[in-house]
C-alpha positions in Angstrom: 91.5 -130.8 -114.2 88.7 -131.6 -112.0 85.2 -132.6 -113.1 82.1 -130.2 -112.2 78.8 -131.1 -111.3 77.5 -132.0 -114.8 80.4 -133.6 -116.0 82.3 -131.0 -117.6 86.2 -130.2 -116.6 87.4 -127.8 -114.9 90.9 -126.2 -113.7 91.9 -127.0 -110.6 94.5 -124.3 -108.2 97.4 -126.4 -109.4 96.1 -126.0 -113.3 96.0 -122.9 -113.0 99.2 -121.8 -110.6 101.3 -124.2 -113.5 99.6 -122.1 -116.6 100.9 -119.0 -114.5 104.2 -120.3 -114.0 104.8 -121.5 -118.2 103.8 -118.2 -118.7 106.6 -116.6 -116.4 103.3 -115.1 -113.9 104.1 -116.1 -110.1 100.6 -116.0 -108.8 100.7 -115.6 -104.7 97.6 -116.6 -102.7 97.1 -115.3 -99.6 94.0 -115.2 -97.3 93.3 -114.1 -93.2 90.1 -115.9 -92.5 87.2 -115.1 -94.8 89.6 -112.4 -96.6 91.7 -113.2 -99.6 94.6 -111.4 -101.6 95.9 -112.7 -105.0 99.6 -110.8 -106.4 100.3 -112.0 -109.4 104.5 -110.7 -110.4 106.4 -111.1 -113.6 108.9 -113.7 -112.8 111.0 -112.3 -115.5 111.0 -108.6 -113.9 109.7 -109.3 -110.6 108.3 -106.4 -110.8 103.9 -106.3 -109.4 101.6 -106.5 -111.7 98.2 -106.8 -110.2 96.2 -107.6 -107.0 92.9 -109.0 -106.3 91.1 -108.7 -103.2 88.1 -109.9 -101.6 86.1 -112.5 -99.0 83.9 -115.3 -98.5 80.5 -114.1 -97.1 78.1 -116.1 -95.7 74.4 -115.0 -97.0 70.9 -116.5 -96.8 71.3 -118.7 -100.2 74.9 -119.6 -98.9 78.2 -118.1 -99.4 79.5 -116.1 -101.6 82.6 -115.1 -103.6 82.6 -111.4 -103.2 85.3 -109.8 -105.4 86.1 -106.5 -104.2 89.2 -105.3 -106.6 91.2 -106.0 -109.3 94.1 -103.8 -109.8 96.8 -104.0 -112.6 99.4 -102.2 -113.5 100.5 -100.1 -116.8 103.2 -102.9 -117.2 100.4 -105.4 -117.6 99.7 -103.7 -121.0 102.8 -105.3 -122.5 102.3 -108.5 -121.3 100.2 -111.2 -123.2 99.1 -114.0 -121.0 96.4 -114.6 -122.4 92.8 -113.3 -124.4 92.4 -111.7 -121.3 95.7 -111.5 -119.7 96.6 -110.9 -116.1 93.3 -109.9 -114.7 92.1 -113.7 -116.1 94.7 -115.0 -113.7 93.9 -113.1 -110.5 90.4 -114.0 -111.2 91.1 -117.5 -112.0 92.5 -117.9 -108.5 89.9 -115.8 -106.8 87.1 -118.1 -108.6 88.7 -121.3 -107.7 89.1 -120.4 -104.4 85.5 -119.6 -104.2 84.5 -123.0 -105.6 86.6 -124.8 -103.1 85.0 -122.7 -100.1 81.7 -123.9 -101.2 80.6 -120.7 -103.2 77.8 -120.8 -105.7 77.3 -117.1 -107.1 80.2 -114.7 -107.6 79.3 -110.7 -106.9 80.9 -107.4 -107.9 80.7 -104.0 -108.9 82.0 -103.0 -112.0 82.8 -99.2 -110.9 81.7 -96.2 -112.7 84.4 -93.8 -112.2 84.1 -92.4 -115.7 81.2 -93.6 -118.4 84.4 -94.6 -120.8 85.9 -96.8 -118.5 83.1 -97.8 -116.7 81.3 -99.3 -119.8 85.3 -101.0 -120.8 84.8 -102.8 -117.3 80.8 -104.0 -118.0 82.1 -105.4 -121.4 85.5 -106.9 -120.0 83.1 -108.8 -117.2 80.4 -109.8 -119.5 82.6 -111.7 -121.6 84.5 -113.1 -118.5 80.5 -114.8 -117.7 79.4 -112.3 -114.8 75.9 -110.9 -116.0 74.2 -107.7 -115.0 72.3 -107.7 -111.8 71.7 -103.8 -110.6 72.9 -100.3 -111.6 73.8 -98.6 -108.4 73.4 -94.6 -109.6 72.6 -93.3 -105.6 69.0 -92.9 -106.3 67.3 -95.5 -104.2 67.5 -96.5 -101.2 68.3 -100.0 -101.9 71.4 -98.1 -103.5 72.3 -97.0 -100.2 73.3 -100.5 -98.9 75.1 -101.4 -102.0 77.5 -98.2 -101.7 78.1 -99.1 -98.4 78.8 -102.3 -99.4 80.9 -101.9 -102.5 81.8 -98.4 -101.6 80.9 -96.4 -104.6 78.7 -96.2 -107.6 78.5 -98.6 -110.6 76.7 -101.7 -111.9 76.7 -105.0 -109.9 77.3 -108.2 -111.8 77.0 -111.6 -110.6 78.1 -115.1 -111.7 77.5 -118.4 -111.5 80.8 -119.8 -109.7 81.4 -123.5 -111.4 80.0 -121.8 -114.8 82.8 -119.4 -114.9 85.7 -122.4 -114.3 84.3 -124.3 -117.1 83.9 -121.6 -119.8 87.5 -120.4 -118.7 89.0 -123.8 -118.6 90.5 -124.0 -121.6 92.9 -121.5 -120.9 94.2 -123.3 -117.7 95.0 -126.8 -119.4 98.4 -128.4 -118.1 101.6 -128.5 -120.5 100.7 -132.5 -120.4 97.7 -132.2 -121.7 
């Protein structure tokens, strides 16, 4: 663990690639400059069971983590990493990467491909710390640049980076600890 800005603790890469591995998850981190790709496989099956995508972007207030997708699996349904599970993982790694690269605020949209699952993904994100920043529907211009940006329609959500490590830290502690 590493300690934040006001004290707390917080999992470092190796906390949580070691949490992966006792849990029989082989994380793989892989980035091409500002770009990143997180697969996370079952070391038991070695079968994929998710990827998470996105970049560093450099933005008047600083840089940001922009998280562009998180894909899982149906096999991910029978696995029980954690409260959470996989996508915890994948975002784990894609948040601690952003806190090492200097970022402050996390961004992304929680598609709205159909209102059932679209309101499953606001939820699931709201209790992983991202809050609600705009609903993207099409009808504004200021719309316009988000779609382009995120490529469809939903609500954006932001976080504070270092806030997210320590509410998730607990679930990244070593075996030694």
């Amino acid at each position: 663990m590493s300690v934040s800005s006001n004290g707390v603790s917080i999992p470092t890469m190796e906390d949580i690639m070691e949490t992966s591995r006792a849990q029989n998850l082989d994380l793989k981190f892989q980035k091409l400059g500002p770009l990143f790709r997180i697969t996370a496989k079952s070391m038991d099956t070695k079968r994929e069971l998710g990827i998470a995508e996105g970049g560093i972007r450099v933005w008047v207030d600083g840089k940001i983590l922009h998280l562009d997708s998180i894909r899982l699996n149906r096999e991910t349904l029978s696995v029980r990493k954690s409260i959470f599970g996989v996508g915890l993982f994948l975002g784990a790694v894609a948040v601690r990467h952003g806190f090492d690269s200097g970022c402050n605020t996390a961004q992304l949209l929680a598609i709205n491909d159909t209102d059932l699952y679209h309101s499953k993904l606001v939820r699931f994100y709201s209790r992983m710390g991202f809050k609600v920043v705009h609903e993207v529907d099409g009808s504004s211009i200021r719309d316009l640049a988000h779609m382009l940006v995120w490529g469809g329609k939903g609500t954006r959500m932001d976080a504070n980076v270092e806030e997210l490590l320590v509410k998730w830290c607990t679930q990244f502690k070593p075996r030694n600890s």
